[in-house]
PyMOL Python script that loads the backbone (N, CA, C, O; Angstrom):
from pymol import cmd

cmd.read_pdbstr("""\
ATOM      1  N   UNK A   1      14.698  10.854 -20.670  1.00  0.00           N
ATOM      2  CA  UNK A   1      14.810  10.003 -19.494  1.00  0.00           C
ATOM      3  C   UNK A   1      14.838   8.542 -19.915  1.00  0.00           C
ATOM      4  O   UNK A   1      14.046   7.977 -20.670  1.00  0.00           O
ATOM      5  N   UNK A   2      15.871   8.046 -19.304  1.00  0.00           N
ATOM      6  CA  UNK A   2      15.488   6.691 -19.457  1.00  0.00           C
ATOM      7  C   UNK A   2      14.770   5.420 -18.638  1.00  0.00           C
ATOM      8  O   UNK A   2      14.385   5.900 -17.572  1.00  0.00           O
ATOM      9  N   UNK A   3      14.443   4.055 -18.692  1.00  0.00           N
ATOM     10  CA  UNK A   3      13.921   3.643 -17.823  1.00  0.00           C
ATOM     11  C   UNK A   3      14.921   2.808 -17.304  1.00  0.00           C
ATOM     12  O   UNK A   3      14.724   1.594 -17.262  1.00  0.00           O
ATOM     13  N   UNK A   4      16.125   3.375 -16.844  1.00  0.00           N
ATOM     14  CA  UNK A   4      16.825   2.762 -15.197  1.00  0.00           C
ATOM     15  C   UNK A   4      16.751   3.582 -14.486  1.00  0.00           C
ATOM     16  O   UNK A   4      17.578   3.300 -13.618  1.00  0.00           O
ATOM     17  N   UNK A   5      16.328   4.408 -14.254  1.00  0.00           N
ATOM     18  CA  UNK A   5      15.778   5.033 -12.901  1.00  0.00           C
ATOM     19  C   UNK A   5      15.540   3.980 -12.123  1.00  0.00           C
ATOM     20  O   UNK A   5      15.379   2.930 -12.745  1.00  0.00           O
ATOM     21  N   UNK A   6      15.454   3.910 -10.787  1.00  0.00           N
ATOM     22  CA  UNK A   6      14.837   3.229  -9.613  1.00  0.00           C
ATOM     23  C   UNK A   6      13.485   3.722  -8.992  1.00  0.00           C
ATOM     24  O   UNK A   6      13.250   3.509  -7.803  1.00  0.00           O
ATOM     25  N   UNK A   7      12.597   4.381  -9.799  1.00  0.00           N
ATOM     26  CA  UNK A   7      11.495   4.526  -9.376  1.00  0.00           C
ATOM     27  C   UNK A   7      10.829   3.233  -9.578  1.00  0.00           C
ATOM     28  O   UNK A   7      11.058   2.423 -10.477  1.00  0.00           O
ATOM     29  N   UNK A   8       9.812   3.127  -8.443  1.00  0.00           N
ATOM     30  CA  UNK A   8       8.882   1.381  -8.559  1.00  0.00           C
ATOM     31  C   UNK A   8       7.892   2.363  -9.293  1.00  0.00           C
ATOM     32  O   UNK A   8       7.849   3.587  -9.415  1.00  0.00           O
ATOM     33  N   UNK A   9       6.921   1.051  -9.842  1.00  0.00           N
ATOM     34  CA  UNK A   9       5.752   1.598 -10.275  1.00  0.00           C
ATOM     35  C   UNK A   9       4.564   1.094  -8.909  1.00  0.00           C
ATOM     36  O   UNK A   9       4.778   0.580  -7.811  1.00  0.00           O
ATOM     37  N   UNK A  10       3.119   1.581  -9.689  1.00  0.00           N
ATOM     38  CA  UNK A  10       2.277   1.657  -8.993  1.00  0.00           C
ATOM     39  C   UNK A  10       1.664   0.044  -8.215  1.00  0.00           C
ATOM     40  O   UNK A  10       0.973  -0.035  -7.199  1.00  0.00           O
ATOM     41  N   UNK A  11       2.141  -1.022  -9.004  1.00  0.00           N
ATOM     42  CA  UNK A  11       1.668  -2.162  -8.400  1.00  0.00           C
ATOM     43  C   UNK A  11       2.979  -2.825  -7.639  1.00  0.00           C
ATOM     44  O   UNK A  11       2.904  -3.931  -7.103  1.00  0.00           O
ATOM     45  N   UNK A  12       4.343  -1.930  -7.648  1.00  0.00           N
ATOM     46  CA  UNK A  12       4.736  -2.221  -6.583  1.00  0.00           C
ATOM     47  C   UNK A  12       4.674  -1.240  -5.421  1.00  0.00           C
ATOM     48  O   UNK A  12       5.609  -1.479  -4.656  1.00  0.00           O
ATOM     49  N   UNK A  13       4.152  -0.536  -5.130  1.00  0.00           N
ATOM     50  CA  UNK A  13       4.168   0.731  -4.144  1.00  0.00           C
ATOM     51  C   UNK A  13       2.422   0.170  -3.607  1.00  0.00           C
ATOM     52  O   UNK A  13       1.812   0.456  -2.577  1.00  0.00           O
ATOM     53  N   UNK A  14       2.123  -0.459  -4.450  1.00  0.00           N
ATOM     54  CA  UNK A  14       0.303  -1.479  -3.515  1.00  0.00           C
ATOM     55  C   UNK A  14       1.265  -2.425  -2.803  1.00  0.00           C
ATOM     56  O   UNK A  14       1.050  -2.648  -1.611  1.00  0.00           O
ATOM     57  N   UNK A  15       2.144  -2.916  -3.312  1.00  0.00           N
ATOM     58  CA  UNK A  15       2.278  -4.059  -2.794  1.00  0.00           C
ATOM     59  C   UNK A  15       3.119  -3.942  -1.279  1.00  0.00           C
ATOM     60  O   UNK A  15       3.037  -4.756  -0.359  1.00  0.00           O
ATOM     61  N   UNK A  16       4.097  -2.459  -1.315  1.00  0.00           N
ATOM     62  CA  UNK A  16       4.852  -2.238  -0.138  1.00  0.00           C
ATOM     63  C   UNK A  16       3.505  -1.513   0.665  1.00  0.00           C
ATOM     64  O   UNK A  16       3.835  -1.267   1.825  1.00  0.00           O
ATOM     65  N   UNK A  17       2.245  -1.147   0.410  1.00  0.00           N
ATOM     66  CA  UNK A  17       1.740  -0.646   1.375  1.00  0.00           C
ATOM     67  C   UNK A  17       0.507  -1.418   1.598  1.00  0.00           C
ATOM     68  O   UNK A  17      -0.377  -0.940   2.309  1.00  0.00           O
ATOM     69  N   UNK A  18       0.418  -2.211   1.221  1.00  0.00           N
ATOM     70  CA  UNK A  18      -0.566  -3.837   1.968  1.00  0.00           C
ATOM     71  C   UNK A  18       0.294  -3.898   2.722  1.00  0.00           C
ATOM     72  O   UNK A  18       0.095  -3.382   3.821  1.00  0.00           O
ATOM     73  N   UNK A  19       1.831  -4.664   2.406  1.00  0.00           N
ATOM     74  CA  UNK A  19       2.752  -5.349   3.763  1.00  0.00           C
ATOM     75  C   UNK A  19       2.255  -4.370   4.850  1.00  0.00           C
ATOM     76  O   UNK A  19       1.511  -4.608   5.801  1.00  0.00           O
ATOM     77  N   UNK A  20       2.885  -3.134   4.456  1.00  0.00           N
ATOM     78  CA  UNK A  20       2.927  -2.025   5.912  1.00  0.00           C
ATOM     79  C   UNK A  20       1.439  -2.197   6.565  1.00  0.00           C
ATOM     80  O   UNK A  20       1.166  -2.117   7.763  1.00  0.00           O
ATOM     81  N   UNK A  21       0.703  -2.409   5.672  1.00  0.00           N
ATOM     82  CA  UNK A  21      -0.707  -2.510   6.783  1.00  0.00           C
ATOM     83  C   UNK A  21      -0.855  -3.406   7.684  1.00  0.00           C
ATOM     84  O   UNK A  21      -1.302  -3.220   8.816  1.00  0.00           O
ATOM     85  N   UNK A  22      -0.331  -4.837   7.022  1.00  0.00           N
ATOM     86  CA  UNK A  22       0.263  -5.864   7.935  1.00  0.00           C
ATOM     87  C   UNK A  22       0.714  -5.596   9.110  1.00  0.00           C
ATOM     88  O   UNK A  22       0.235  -5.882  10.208  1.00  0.00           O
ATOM     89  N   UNK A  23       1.995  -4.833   8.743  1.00  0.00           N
ATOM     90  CA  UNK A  23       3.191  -4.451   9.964  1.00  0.00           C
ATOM     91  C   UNK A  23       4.222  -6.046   9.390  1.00  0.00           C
ATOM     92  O   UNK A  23       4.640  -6.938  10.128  1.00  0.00           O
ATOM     93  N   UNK A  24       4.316  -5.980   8.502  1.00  0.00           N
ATOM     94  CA  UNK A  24       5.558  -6.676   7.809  1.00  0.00           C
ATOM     95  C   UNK A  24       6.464  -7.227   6.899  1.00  0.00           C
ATOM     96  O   UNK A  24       6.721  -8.141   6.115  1.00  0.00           O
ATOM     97  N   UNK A  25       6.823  -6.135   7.446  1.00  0.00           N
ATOM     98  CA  UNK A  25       7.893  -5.336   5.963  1.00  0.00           C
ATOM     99  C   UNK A  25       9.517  -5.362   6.806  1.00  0.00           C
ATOM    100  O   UNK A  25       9.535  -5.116   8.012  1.00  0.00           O
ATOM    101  N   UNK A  26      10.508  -5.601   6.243  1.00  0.00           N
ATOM    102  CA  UNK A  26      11.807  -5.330   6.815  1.00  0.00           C
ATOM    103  C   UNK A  26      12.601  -4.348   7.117  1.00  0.00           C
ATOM    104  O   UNK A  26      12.239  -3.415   6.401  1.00  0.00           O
ATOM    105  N   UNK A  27      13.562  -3.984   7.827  1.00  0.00           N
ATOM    106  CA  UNK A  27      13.806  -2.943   7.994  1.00  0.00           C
ATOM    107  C   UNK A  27      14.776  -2.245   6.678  1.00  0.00           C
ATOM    108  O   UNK A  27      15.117  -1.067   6.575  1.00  0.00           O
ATOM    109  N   UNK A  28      15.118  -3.525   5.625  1.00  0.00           N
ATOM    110  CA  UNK A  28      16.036  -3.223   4.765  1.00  0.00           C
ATOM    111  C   UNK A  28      15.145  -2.902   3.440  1.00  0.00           C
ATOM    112  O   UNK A  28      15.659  -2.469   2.409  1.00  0.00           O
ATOM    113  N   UNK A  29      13.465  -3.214   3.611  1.00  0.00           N
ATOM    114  CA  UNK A  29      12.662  -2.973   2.572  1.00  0.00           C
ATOM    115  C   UNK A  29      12.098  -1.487   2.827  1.00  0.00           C
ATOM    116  O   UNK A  29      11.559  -0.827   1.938  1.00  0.00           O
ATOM    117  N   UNK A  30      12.210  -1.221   3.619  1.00  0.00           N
ATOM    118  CA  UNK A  30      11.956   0.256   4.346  1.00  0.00           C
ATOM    119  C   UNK A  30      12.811   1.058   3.977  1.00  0.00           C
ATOM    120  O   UNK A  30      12.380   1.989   3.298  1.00  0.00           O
ATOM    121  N   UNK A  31      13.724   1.038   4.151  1.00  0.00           N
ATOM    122  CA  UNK A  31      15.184   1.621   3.604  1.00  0.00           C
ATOM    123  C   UNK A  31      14.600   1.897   2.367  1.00  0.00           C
ATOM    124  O   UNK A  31      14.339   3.046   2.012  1.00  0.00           O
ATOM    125  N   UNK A  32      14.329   0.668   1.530  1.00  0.00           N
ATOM    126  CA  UNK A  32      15.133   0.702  -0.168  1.00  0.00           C
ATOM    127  C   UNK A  32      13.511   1.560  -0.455  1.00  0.00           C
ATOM    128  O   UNK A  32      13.445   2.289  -1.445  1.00  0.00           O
ATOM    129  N   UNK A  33      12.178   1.403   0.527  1.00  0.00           N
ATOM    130  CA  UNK A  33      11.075   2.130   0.091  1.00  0.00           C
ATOM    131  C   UNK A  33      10.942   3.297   0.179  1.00  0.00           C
ATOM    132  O   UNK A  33      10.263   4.046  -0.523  1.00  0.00           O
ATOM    133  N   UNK A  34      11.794   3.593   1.335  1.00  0.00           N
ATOM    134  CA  UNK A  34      11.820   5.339   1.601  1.00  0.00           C
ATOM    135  C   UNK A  34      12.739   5.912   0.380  1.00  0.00           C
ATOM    136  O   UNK A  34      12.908   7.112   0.595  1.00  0.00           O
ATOM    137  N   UNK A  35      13.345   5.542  -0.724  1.00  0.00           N
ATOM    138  CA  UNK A  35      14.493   6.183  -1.272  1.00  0.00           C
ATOM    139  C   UNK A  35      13.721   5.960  -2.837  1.00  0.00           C
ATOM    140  O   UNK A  35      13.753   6.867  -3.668  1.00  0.00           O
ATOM    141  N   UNK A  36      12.985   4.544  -3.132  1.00  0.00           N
ATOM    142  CA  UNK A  36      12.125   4.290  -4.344  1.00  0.00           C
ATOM    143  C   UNK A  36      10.681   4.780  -4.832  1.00  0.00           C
ATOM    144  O   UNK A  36      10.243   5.122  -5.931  1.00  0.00           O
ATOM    145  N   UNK A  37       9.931   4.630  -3.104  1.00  0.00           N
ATOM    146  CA  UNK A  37       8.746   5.329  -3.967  1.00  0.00           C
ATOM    147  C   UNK A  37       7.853   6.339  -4.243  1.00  0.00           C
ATOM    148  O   UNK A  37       7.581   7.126  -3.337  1.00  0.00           O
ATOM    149  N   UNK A  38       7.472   6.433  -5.059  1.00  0.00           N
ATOM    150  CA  UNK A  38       6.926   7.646  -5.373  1.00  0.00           C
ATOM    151  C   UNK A  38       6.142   8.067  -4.262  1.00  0.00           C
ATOM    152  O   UNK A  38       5.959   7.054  -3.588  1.00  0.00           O
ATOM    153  N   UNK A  39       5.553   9.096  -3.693  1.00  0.00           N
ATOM    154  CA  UNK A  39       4.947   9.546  -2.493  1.00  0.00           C
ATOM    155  C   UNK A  39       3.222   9.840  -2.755  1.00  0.00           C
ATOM    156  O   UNK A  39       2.103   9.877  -2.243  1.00  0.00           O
ATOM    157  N   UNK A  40       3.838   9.966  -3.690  1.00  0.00           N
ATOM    158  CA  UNK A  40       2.085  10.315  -4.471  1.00  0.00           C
ATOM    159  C   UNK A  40       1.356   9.284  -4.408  1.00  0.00           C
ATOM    160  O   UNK A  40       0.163   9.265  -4.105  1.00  0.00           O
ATOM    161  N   UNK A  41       2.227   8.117  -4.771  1.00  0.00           N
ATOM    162  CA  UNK A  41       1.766   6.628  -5.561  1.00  0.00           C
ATOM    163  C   UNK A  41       1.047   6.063  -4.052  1.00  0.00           C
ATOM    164  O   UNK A  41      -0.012   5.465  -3.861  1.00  0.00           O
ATOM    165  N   UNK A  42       2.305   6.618  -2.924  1.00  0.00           N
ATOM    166  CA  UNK A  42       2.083   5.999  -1.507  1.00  0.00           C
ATOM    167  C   UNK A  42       0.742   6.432  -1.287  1.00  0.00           C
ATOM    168  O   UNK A  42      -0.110   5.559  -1.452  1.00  0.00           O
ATOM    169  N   UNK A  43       0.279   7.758  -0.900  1.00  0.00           N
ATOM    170  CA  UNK A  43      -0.578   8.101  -0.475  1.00  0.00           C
ATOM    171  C   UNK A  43      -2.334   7.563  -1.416  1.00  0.00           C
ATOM    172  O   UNK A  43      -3.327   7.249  -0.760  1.00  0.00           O
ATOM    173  N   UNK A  44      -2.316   7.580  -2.881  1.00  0.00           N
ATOM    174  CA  UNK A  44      -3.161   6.749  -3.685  1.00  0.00           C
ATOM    175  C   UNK A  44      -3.473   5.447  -3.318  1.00  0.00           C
ATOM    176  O   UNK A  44      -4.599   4.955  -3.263  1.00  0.00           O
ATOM    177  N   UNK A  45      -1.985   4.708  -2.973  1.00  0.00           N
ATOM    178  CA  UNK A  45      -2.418   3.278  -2.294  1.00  0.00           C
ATOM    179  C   UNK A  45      -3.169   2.961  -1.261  1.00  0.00           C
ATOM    180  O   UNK A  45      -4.054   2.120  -1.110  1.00  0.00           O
ATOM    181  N   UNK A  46      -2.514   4.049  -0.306  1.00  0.00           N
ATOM    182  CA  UNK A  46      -3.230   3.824   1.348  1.00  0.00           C
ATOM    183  C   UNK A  46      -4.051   4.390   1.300  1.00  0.00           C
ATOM    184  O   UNK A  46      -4.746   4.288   2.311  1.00  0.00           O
ATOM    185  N   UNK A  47      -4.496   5.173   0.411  1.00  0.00           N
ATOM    186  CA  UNK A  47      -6.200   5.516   0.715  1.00  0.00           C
ATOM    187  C   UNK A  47      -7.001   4.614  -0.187  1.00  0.00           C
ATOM    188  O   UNK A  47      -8.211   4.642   0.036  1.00  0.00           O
ATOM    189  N   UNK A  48      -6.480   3.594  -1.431  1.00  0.00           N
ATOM    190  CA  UNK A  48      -7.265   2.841  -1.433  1.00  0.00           C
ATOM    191  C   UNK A  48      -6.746   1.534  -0.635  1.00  0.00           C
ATOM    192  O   UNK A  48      -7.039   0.498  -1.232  1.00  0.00           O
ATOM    193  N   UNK A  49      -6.170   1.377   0.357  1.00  0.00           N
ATOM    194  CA  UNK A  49      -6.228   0.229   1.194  1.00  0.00           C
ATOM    195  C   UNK A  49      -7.069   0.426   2.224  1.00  0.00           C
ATOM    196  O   UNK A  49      -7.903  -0.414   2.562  1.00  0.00           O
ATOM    197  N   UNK A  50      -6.867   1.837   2.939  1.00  0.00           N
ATOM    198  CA  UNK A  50      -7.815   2.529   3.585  1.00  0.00           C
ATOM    199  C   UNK A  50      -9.469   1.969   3.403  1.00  0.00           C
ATOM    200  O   UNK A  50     -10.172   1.203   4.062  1.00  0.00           O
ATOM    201  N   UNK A  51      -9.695   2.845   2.053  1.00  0.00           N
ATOM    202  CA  UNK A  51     -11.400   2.563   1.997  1.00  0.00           C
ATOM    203  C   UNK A  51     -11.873   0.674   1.438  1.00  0.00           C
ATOM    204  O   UNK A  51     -12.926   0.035   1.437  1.00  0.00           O
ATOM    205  N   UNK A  52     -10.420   0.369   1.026  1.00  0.00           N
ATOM    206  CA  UNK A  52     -10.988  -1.679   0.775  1.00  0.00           C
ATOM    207  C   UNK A  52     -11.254  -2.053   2.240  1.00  0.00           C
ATOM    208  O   UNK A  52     -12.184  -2.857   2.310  1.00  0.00           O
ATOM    209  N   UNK A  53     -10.579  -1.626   3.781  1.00  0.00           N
ATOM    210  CA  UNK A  53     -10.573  -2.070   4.937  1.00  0.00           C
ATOM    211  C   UNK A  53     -12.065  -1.657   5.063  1.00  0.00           C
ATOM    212  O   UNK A  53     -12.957  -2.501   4.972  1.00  0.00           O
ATOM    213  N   UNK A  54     -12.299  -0.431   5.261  1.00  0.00           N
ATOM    214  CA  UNK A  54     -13.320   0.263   5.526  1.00  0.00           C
ATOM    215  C   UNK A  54     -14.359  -0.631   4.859  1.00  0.00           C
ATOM    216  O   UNK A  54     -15.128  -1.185   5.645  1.00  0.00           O
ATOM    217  N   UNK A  55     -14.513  -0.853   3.705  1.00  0.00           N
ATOM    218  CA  UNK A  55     -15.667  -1.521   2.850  1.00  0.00           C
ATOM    219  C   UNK A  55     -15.810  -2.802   3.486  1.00  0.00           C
ATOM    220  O   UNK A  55     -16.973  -3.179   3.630  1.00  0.00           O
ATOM    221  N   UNK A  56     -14.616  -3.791   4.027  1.00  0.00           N
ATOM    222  CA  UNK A  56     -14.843  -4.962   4.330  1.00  0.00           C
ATOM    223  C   UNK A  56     -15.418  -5.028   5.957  1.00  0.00           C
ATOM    224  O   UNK A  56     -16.332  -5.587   6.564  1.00  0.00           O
ATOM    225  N   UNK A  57     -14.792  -4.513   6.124  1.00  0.00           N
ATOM    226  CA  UNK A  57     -15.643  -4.086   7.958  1.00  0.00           C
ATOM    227  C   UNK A  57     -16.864  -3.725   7.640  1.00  0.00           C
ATOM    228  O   UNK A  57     -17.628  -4.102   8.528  1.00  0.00           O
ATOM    229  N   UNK A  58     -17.571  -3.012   6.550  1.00  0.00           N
ATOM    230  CA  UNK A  58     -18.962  -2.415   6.544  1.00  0.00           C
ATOM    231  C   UNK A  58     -20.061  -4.146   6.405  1.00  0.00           C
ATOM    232  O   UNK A  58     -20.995  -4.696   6.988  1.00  0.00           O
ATOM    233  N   UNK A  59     -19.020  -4.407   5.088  1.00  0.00           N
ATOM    234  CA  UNK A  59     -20.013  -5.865   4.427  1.00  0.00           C
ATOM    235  C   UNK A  59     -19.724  -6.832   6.041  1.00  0.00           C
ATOM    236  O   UNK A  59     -20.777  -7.462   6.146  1.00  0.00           O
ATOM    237  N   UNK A  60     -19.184  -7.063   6.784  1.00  0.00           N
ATOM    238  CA  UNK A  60     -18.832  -8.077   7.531  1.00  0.00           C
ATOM    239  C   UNK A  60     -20.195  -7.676   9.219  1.00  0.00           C
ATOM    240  O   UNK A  60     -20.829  -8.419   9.969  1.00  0.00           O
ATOM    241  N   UNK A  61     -20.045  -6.067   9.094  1.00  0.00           N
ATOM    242  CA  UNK A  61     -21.012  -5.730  10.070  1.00  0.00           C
ATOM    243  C   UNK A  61     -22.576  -6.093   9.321  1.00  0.00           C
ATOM    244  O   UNK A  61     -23.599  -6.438   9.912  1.00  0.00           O
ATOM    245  N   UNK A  62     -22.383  -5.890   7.820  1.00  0.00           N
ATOM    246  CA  UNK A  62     -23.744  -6.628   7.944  1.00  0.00           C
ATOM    247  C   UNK A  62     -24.407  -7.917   7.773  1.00  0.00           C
ATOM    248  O   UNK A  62     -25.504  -8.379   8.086  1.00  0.00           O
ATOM    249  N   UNK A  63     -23.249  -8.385   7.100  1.00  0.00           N
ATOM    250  CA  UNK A  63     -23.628 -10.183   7.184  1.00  0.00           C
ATOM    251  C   UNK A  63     -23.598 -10.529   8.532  1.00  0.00           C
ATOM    252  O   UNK A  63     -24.035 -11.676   8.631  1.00  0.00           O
ATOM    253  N   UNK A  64     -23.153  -9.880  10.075  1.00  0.00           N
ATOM    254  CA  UNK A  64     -23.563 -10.235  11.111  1.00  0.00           C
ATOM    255  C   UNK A  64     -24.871  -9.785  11.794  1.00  0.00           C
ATOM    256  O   UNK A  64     -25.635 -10.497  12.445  1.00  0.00           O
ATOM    257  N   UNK A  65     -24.992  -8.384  11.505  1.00  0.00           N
ATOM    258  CA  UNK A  65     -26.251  -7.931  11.860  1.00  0.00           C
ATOM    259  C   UNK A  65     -27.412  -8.421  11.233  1.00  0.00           C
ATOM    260  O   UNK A  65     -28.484  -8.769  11.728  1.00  0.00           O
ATOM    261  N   UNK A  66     -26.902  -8.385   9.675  1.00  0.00           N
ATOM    262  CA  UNK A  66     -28.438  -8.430   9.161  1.00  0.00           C
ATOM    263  C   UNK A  66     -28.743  -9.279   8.617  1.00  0.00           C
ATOM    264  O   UNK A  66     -29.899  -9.366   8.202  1.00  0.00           O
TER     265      UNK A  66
END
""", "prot")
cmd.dss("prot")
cmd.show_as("cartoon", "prot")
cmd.util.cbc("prot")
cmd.orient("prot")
């Protein structure tokens, strides 16, 4: 195999699924993401974007509460 494949790697497949958490991403980066990235890589990202949200909502409920 060589490396021109169009697979992204893993710190670009963080980086298309921060935007998406946003909600902004293009419709032509969507395109080129649905066809580039790895699915695996997707789901690894958003569950750690997932639990960084989760963690910052926890620390933020307690620097208000406590």
């Amino acid at each position: 195999m060589s490396g021109t494949d169009n697979k992204s790697t893993f710190a670009q497949t963080i980086k298309a699924v921060m935007w998406s958490f946003f909600g902004v991403r293009k419709r032509r980066d969507l395109e080129a993401d649905a066809t580039q990235l790895n699915p695996l890589y997707v789901l690894i990202a958003a569950l750690i974007g997932a639990a960084v949200f989760v963690g910052v909502l926890i620390l933020i409920v307690h620097a208000v509460v406590g």
